[in-house]
C-alpha positions, 0 to 999 in steps of 0.5 A, a space after each residue: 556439248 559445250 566444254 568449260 576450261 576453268 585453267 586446267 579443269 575441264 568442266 563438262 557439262 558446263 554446270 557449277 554449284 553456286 556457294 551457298 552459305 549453310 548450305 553447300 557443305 561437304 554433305 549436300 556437295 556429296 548429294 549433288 556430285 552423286 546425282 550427277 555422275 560425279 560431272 560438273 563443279 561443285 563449290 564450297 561454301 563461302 570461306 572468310 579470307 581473315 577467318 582462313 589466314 587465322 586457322 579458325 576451327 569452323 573455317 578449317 572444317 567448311 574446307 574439308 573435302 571428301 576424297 572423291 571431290 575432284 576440283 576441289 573448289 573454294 569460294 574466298 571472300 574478302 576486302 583487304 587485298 594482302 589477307 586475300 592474298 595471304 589465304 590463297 598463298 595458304 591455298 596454294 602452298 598447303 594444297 587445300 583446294 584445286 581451284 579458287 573463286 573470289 566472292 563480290 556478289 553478297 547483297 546482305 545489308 551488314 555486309 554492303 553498309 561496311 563496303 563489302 560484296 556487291 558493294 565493292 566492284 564499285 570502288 575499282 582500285 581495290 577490286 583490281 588489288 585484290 585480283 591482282 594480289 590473288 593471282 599473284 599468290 595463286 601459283 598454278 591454281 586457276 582464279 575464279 570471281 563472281 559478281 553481281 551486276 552492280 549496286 543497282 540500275 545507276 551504279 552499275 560495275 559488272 562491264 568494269 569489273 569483268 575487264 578489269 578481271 581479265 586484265 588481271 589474269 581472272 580465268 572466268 567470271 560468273 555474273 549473278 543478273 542482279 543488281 543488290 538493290 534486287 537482292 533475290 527479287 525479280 527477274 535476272 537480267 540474261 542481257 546482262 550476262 550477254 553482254 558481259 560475254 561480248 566484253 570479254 570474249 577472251 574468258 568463260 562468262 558463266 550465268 547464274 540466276 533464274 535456273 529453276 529447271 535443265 530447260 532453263 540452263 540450256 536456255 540461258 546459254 542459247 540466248 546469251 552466249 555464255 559459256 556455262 550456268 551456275 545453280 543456286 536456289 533452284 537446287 535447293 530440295 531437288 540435289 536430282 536436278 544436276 542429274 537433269 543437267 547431265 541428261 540435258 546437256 548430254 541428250 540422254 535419259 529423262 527428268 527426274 520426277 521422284 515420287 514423295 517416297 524417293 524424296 524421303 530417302 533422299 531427305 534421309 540421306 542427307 540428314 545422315 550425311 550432315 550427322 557424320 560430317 559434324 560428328 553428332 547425329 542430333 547436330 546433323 538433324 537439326 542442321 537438316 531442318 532447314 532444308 524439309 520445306 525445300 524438299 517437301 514443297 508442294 506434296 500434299 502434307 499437313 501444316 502439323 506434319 510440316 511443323 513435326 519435320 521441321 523439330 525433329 532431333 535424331 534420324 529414326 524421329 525423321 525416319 518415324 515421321 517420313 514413314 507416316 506420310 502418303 509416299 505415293 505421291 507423285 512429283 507435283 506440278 509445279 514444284 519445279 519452279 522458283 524457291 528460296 528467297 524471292 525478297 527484294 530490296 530498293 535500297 543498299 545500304 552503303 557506308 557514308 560517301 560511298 558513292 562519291 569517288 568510284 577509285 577512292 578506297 577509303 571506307 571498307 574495315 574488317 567489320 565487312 568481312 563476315 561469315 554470311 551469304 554468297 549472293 
């Protein structure tokens, strides 16, 4: 089985959560790291640089680990070289986390318009500014990017930005295969990360996209080479599946298929996770809304019942309404596959002149640092 080194961590087997944003908080890492064994890399949700230097009371609490997460892993998000370099000093210095990976993959068009995520690779001095003032600051922490391929098939940045990345001291890459015109549609381009490894031999180059299933992770690596996968929508609804990833990548055991019963506990349990972890049983409830499609997509339940899940407010609501349900049935075929967002989009929107000077730096302000999705 192949080991991932990220600096000092030895990741093993080589599979990462990708951050997620209202998603991957303590509660939902807990879930997974539980399925798993306690193996594997589990990342916080994105973290604003400026919002993190300023101490905000919500940014504070997003990083906040449970005693037995061991890396404590941040993704930090950011623009502006000296925050970036400000937040992971703060890092460093304040022992907040164990590893540090920077975020310029978010497609989302509030934050392409002002330069940001996806958009931002393409203007190469200040990608490597902002590398290099996290490196700079990081001390012994091991510094981490993820990105997208480009902005779309004519501007493509990931070749650029991934030898840029190593001459900076960048310990590993994950390449999302897409561009952010494809925002989460279509098909990940594998190629893309196969190509990425062959220009940067020196460090690991993890994939991420299109891992619905263990399969397909020990797929991406086979035919492309890299050196670990990142998992995002496939996990959502089914934490079990790093659990498959363990028993893939270590030849034991078999697949999880949990009946609608096991589901339910599991559903439970994550509702009363997200109540401890705010501190409000009704506020972790209704944070846990969103997540009853994910975990109930394809059992046979009513568009009532379905609707019913998605209102409720207190655990023994949720725990009265699962009850109710056929939790015999078996895991349904099919519900392995695609989730979340499968939208795409045929156009990024770039501030004006964007596209111009591909080393100019002008153009990007704080409105591009906003509190919104990985990518």
């Amino acid at each position: 089985m192949t080991l991932l080194q990220i600096g000092p961590h030895a990741v093993q087997p080589p599979v990462v959560l990708a951050p997620m944003a209202g998603i991957t908080n303590a509660p939902f890492r807990t879930l997974c790291r539980e399925f798993s064994g306690g193996k594997g890399l589990f990342v916080s949700e994105m973290i604003t640089t400026r919002a993190l230097v300023e101490r905000n009371e919500k940014t504070m609490q997003l990083i906040h680990f449970d005693e037995t997460e061991k890396p404590r892993s941040i993704q930090l998000y950011g623009v502006d070289p000296d925050t970036v370099g400000k937040a992971v000093r703060m890092i460093a210095d304040e022992d907040l986390a164990d590893h540090i990976d920077l975020n310029f993959g978010c497609p989302v068009p509030k934050v392409t318009r002002k330069g940001g995520g996806s958009a931002l690779p393409y203007k190469r001095n200040l990608l490597r500014s902002i590398l290099r003032e996290a490196v700079a600051n990081a001390g012994a922490l091991p510094v981490t990017m993820k990105m997208r391929k480009g902005i779309d098939d004519d501007h493509l940045t990931y070749l650029d930005a991934g030898r840029t990345a190593a001459e900076e001291g960048i310990t590993a890459i994950a390449l999302h295969g897409r561009t952010a015109a494809q925002h989460y549609g279509g098909t990940a381009d594998w190629d893309a990360i196969a190509r990425l490894k062959e220009h940067v031999p020196e460090i690991p180059v993890l994939g991420n996209g299109d891992i619905w299933s263990a399969e397909d992770a020990q797929r991406m690596m086979r035919e492309t080479g890299c050196d670990g996968v990142v998992v995002g929508r496939g996990c959502l609804g089914r934490p079990w599946l790093f659990g498959d990833l363990v028993a893939a990548f270590e030849g034991t055991g078999t697949f999880a298929q949990p009946t609608l019963k096991e589901v339910a506990d599991v559903m439970l349990r994550h509702a009363t996770l997200l109540g401890e972890w705010i501190g409000d049983e009704a506020r972790g409830v209704i944070d846990f809304r969103k997540h009853v499609a994910w975990y109930t997509k394809g059992f046979s339940i009513g568009s009532e019942m379905r609707r019913g899940l998605a209102v409720t407010s207190s655990l023994d609501e949720l725990d009265a309404l699962l009850s109710e349900l056929d939790l015999d049935q078996p895991w349904p075929v099919g519900a392995d596959g695609p989730r979340g967002r499968t939208s795409g989009r045929n156009r990024v929107v770039l501030p004006d002149g964007w596209l111009d000077d591909p080393y100019d730096c002008a153009g990007v302000d704080a409105g591009a640092e906003l509190d919104t999705s990985g990518g």
